[in-house]
N, C-alpha and C positions, 0 to 999 in steps of 0.2 A: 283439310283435305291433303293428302298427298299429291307430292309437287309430280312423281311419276304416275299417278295417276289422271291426275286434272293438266299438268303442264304448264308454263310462264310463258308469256308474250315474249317475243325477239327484242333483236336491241335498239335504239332511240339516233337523232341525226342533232350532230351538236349546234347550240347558237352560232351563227356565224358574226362575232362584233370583234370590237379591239377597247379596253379600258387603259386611260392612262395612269396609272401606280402612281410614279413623281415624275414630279414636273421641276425644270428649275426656278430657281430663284427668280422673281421679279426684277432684282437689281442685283447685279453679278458681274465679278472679273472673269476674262477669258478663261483664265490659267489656273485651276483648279479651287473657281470661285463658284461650285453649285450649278454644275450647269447642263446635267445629266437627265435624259427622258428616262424611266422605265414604260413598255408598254406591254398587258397579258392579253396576249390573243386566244378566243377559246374556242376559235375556228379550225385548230391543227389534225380536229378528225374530220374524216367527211362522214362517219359512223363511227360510233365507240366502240363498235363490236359486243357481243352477247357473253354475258356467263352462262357457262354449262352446269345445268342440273342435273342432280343422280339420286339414286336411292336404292337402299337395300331394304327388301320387306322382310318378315317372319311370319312364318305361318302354322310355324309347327317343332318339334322338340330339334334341339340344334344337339346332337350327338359328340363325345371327344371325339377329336381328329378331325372333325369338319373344316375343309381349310376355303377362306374367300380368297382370291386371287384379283386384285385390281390393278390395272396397268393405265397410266396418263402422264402425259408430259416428259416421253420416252424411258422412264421408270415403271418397276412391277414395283407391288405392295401388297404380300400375302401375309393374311393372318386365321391364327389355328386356335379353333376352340379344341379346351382342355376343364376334364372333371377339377381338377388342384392345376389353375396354370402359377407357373415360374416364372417364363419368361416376358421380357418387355411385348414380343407380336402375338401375344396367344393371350383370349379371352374365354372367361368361362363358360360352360357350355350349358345350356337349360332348356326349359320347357317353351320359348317361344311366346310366351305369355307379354300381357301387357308391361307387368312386373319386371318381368325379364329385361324386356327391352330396353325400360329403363335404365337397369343396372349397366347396360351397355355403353350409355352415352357416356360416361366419364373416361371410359375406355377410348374410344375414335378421336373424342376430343383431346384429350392428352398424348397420346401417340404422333409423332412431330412430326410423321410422313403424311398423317390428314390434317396436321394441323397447321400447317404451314400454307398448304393450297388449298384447303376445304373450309366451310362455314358450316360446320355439324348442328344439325337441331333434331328435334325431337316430333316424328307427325301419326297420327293415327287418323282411318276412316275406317269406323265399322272396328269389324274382327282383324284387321289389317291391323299391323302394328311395323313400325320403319322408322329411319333412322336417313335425311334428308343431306346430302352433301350438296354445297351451295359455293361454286367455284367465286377465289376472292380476285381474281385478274378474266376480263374474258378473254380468250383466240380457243381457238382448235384444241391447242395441246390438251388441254383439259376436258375433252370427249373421253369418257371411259372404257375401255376394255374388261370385258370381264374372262376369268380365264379359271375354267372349272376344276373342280379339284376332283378327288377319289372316288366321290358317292357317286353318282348314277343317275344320272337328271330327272328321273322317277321317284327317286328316295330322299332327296334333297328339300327341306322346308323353310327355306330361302330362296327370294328371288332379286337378280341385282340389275336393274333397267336405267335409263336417262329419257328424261321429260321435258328438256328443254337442250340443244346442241348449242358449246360454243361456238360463235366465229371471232376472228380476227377484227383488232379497230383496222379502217381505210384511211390511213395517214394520208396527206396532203403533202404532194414532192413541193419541198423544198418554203415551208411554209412561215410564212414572215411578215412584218409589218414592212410597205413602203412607205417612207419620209423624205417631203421635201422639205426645205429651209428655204425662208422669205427674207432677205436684208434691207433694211431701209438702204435709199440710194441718199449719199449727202449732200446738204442744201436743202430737204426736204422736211415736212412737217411730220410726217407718218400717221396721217390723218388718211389718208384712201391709200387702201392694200392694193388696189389696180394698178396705180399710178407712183407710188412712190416707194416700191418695194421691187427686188427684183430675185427671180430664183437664183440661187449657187449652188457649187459643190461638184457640178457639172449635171446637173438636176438634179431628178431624185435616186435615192438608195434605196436598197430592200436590203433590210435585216433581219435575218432568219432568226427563228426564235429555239430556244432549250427546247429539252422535253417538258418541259411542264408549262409551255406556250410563252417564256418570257423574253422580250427583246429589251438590249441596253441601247443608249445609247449617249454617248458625253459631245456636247455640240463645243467645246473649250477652243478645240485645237481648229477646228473648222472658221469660228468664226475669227480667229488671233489671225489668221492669216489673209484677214480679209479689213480687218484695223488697223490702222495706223496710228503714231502724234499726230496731235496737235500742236506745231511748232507754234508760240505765241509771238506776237511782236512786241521786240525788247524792247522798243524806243516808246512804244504806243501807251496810251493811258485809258482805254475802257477793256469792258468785262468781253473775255471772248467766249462766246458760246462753242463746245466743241463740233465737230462734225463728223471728225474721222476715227476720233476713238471715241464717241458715243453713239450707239447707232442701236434702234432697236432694231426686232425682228420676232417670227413667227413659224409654228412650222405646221404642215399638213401630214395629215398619216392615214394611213387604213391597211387592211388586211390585202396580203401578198401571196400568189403561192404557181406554181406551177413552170414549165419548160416549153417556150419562155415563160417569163413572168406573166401572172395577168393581176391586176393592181382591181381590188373589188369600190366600194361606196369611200369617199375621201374626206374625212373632217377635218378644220383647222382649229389653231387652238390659239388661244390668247395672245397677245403684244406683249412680250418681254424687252427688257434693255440691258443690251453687252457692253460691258465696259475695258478696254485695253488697259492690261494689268495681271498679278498675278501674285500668290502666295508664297511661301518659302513649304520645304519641303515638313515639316512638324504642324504649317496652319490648315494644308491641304489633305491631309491626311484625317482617317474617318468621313464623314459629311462634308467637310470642306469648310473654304473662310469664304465665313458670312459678312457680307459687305453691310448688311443692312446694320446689324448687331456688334460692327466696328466702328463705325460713322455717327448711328444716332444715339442722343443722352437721355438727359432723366425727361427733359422739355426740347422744345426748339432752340432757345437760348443756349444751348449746351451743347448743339451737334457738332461736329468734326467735319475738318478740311480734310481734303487728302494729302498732306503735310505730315512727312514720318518726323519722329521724333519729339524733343521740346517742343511747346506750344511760344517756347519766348527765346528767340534769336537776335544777334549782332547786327548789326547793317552798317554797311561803310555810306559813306558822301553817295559815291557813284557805282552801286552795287546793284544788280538789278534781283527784285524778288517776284515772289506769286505766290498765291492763294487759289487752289479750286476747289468749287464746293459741289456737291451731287445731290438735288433736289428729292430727299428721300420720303418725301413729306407732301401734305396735297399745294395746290398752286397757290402762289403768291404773283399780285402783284407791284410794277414799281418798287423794285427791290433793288435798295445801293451800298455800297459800303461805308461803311463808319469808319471815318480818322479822327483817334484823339490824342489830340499832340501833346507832351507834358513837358513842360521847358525846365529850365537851370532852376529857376525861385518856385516851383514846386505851381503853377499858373498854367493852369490848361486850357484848350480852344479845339472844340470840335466842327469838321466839317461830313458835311455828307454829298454835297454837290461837285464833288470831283470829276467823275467818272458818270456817265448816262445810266441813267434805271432801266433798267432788263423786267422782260415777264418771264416768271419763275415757274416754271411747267413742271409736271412730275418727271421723274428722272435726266432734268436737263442738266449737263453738265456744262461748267462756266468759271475760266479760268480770269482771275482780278490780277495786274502787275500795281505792288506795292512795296515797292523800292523808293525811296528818299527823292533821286533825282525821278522816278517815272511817276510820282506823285506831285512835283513840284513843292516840296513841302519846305524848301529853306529861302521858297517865296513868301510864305506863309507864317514864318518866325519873323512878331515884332522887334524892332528895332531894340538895341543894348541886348537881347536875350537869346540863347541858345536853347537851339533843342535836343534834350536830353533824351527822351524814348518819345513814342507811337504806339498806338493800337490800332488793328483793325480788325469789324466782324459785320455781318450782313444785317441789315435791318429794312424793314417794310417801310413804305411810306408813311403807315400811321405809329412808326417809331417799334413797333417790336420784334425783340431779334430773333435770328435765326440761326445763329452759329456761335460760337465760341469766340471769345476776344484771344488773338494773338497778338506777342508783344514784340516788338523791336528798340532795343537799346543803340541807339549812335553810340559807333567809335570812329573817335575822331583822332587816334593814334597815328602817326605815320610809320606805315606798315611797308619797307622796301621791298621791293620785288615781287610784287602782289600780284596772282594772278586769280581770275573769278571764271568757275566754270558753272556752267547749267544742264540739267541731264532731267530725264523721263523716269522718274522712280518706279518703283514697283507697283503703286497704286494709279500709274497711271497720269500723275499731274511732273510738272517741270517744279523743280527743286535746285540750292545752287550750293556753292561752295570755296570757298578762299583759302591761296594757298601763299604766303609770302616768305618760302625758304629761296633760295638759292637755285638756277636749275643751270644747264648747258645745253647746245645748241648744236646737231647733228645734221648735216643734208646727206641724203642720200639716191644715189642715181642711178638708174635703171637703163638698160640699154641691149643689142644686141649686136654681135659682130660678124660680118663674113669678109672671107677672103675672094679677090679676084686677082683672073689673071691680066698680067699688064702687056699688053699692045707691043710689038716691036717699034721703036722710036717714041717711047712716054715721057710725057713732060716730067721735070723735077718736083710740079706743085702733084703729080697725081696721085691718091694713095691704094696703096695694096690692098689695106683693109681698110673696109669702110664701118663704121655705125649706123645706126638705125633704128626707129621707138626710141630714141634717146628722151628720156625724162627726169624730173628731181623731184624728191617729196621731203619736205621738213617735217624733223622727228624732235624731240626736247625730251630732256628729263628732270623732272621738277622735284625739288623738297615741300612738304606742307606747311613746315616751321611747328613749332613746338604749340602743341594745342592739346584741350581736353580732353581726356580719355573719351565720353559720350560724345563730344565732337566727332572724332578719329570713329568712330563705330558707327555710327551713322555713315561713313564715308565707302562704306560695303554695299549699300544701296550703288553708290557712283560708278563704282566697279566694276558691279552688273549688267551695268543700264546697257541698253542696243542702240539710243540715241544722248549723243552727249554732244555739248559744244564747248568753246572757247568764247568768250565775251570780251571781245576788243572795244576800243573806247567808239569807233563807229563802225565795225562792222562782227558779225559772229560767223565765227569757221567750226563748221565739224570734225571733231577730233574722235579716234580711235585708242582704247590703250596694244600697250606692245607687252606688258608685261603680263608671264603666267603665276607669278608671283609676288607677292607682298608683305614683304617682314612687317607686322607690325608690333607688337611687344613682347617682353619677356617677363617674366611671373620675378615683382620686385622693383619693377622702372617706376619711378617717381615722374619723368618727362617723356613724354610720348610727340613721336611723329611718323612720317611716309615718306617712301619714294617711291614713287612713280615714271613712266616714260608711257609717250603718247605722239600720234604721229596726224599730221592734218588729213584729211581723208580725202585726198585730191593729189593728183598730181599735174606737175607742169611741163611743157614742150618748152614754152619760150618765155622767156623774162620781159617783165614789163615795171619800170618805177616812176612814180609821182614825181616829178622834178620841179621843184619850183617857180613860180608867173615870175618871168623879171629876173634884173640882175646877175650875176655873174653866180655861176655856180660852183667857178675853182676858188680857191680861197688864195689871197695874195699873195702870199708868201708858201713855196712848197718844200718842203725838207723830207728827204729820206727818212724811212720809219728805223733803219736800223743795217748795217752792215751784216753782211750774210757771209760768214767763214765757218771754216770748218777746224772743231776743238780737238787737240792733242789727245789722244786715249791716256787718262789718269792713272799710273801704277797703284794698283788694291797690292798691302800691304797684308802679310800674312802673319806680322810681329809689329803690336804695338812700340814706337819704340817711347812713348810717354810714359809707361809703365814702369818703375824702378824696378833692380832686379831681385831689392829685398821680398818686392810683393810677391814676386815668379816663384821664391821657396815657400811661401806658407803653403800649409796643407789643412787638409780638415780637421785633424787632430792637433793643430798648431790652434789654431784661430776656436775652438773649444775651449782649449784652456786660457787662450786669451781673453776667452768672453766673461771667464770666471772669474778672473783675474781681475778684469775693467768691473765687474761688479760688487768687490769688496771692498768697505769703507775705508776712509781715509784714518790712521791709529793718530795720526796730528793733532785730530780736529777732535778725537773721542775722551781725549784724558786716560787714555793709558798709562799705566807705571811705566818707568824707562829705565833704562841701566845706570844711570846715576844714583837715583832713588835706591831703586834697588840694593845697590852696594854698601850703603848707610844702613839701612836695616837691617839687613841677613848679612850671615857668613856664607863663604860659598863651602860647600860639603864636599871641599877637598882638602879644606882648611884644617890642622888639628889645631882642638883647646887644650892649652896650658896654662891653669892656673897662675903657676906659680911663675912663668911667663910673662905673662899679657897682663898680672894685676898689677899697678902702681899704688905704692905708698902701703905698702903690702900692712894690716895690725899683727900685734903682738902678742896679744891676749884676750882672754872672753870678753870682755869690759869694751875693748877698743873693736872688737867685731860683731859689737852688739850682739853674743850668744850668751850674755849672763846666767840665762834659765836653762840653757841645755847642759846637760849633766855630761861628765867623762864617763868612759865605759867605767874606769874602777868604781866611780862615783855612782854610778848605776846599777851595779852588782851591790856592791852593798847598801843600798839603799831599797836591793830587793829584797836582799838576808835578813832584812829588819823588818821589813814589812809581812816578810813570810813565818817570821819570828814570834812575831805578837799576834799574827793573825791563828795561827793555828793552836801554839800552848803545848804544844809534843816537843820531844825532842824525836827527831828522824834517827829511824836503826836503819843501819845498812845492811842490805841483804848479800853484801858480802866483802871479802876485803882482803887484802894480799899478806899483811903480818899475821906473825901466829898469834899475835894476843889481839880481841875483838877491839876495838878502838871503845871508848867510855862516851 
């Protein structure tokens, strides 16, 4: 049936609920550890408003030049039937037939101006034959105009009606999820939400949502400033459970909307647990760092402390350490730590009754101090033997474990100037660090001064200007001494940290750093270290010192530290005069050749010919030869110059006439000759 004939019901009134999308993480750091609501509210219409129906019939032969005219959503859109159409708005013109109308629909449909806002389909009733536009957004704008053309509303076999009018959706001012946030108070179990929870944030908030009804929301930053440390005690030797930077919590929500607000039906949502801590900028990024999927291993035996770095660290005598572990696992109880001590001859002794057994709750977190001296453990080394390392890791009363063995090697080096700090890492647990370079010692004082005017007749004690808030704060700057590269990179946690201290032999001062800066290596250093400056995070009015019970506190004998005068200003010298003044003439091209010079071997030590030699074997080629000179004991004949066999020239002439003689057998004519008679 035709939609302008029969008609569509109007539009529908949306659910009014709220769905939670994500939730965060069960077990989470503040700081971009997972800690994000999504919620779709699909309450954002109070009506979604109506699509508009339309339709054009045919009834009869559609003529060239017939033109439709449609006008909606403050645009016209006319189009002209043609016997041979060309162009893109002009459709062929026919008989109006069922046929016909067919041929029609690939036309409306592909043409961008109906197809962009219309749902073109194809309907017939009877002899009726039409062509159904089905608006794809509802409001108003999409109510049709029809706007006639040439013909003559008599002669016209087409008719263009609407069967169902848009309206507009009824958005809801201002429409959003209200959430409140529930925090455990600490000291408490977080077993009753009455009682042991309290609203923050300054109540609740209303979060409006997108267009597509969605509200965010990151609880990170909210609950960070509502955590704190857990400062442990350095001296103390059992497990501290935390209080202040573990805290669950809970939040309430439901649909919001109007001026003022009015907050509709309110559900809460499960018991989560926030942990004080936070990621680096590359772990938080995308979904976030997963605290669960950092922490836990393959089994229980293998989960993780909150302990950055190696699992196997140094330990002096008197060095304090910790362990905290986060119960990510269901409840244990009677759970202690395991110490296994392994001495010099390779003999080991475990204990487990150091420290009191804890019940091991889900998400409870619980920090162990196990350091040498807060374990008592060089109570616990038999006699003749040292100890060489420690472990420790969590284990149940019926012996099975729950954490990872970490290891502690003693040194027992004497390490000068050794200073031991302890800080809040990034995960949230107190971590520590030694440093025994060299440091110096800065005070610094603070104060304020004003002038007054002085009294006719003022004492000589009185002063003009007086001070006032007069204060001192101790600053230091410290070396770390020469240590591991992975040591030294760890120590960027320390850096960060918002709580750090000082570990004195009986008491721990909080310290600040002062530096915005920190050389730490260059691409090539084989020894690596740090400097640092750091200042106590106190200041003082008035000085107060321990002075000794008893006896004399000057020392018998007192000697001046040192005569106090003032040194003669030193003449600075603009002319060495140590410098000889052969050195003052070289120049660059003196001391080149000198270099080449110093680099050509020794002719002494090589076996060179020398000029003695020389003179014995050669003549010099200035020298003339003169035989008849220079020979002594001169011969006299072939015999005595041994030339027997060499012939005289005469002796050699004829001795060729002879040979030339018998060789040939002619006598030789001369082919010419000076007398008149021819020679015979």
């Amino acid at each position: 049936m035709l939609s302008l004939i029969t008609g569509v019901p109007g539009g529908n009134f949306a659910t009014m609920s709220v769905t939670l999308v994500q939730a965060p993480d069960t077990y989470a750091l503040t700081k971009g550890g997972r800690m994000r609501y999504v919620f779709s509210g699909q309450g954002r219409f109070e009506t979604t408003g109506t699509k508009a129906v339309a339709g054009i019939i045919f009834y009869g032969p559609i003529v060239d030049g017939e033109t439709i005219g449609l006008r909606w959503n403050g645009k016209t859109t006319s189009v002209t039937a043609r016997t041979n159409p060309t162009r893109p708005d002009e459709f062929p013109a026919g008989d109006g037939s069922a046929a016909y109308v067919d041929s029609l629909l690939p036309f409306f449909r592909g043409l961008y101006a109906f197809r962009k806002d219309w749902v073109v389909t194809r309907e017939s009733a009877g002899n009726l034959h039409g062509i159904t536009l089905t608006a794809r957004r509802p409001g108003k704008a999409y109510n049709l105009t029809y706007i006639p053309g040439k013909t003559p509303e008599l002669e016209r076999k087409y008719t263009v009606g609407q069967s169902v009018m848009g309206t507009d959706a009824l958005v809801r001012d201002r429409y959003g999820i209200y959430l409140e946030v529930y925090l455990q108070k600490p000291g408490t179990t977080g077993a009753d939400r009455d009682l042991d929870y309290e609203l923050i944030g300054d109540g609740g908030s209303h979060i409006e949502c997108d267009a597509d009804g969605v509200a965010k929301y990151d609880l990170g930053d909210l609950l960070h400033s509502y955590l704190s440390a857990d400062v442990p005690d350095f001296q103390g030797q059992g497990g501290q459970v935390a209080q202040q930077s573990a805290r669950q919590y809970y939040v309430a929500y439901g649909e919001a909307w109007g001026q003022p607000i009015t907050v509709q039906q309110v559900v809460e949502d499960q018991t989560r647990h926030a942990y004080l801590g936070g990621a680096d900028w590359e772990r938080r990024a995308d979904t976030g760092y997963n605290l669960t999927t950092a922490l836990l291993g393959a089994d229980a035996g293998a989960d993780k402390s909150l302990l950055m770095g190696s699992p196997a660290r140094i330990a002096r005598l008197d060095e304090a350490h910790f362990l905290t572990f986060i119960n990510l696992r269901e409840q244990a109880s009677s759970v202690k730590l395991e110490i296994r001590m392994t001495f010099d001859d390779d003999s080991t002794h475990v204990r487990t009754g150091i420290q009191a057994a804890i019940d091991y709750q889900p998400g409870t977190k619980v920090a162990f101090p196990v350091g040498i001296a807060q374990l008592n453990l060089r109570e616990q080394v038999p006699a003749g033997k040292f100890l060489r390392e420690y472990s420790c890791r969590l284990v149940t009363l019926a012996g099975g474990y729950l954490s990872r063995a970490y290891r502690y090697v003693v040194d027992y080096d004497n390490r000068p100037y050794r200073r031991q700090f302890s800080y809040l890492n990034s995960l949230g647990a107190f971590d520590s660090i030694m440093t025994w370079g060299k440091g110096s010692y800065e005070l610094q004082l603070f104060y304020e001064q004003a002038e007054r005017v002085m009294p006719a007749g003022y004492e000589p004690t009185a002063a003009q200007f007086v001070q006032y808030n007069l204060s001192r704060q101790q600053a230091v700057e410290v070396a770390s001494g020469w240590q591991p590269l992975p040591e030294l990179q760890r120590w960027d946690d320390f850096y960060c940290s918002a709580v750090r201290f000082q570990v004195l032999a009986d008491r721990v001062l909080a310290i600040g750093l002062t530096n915005k800066q920190i050389r730490q290596q260059r691409d090539g250093d084989t020894q690596f270290a740090h400097v640092f400056s750091y200042v106590y995070q106190h200041r003082d009015e008035f000085y107060t010192d321990d002075f000794p019970e008893g006896g004399e506190t000057l020392p018998p004998v007192q000697a001046p530290a040192g005569s106090v005068y003032v040194l003669p200003p030193l003449p600075v010298f603009t002319r060495d005069p140590t410098v000889p003044q052969a050195a003052r003439d070289l120049t660059t091209p003196l001391l080149d050749k000198l270099k080449i010079v110093a680099e050509r071997p020794n002719p002494e030590t090589l076996g060179f010919l020398k000029q003695p030699a020389a003179d014995a074997l050669y003549r010099r080629d200035d020298e003339k030869i003169s035989y008849r000179d220079d020979l002594i004991d001169k011969p006299t004949t072939r015999e005595e110059s041994g030339l027997t066999d060499v012939y005289t020239i005469p002796e050699a002439i004829q001795m060729t006439n002879l040979i030339l003689k018998n060789t040939v057998g002619v006598h030789p004519i001369l082919s010419s000759w000076t007398d008149e008679v021819e020679p015979a």
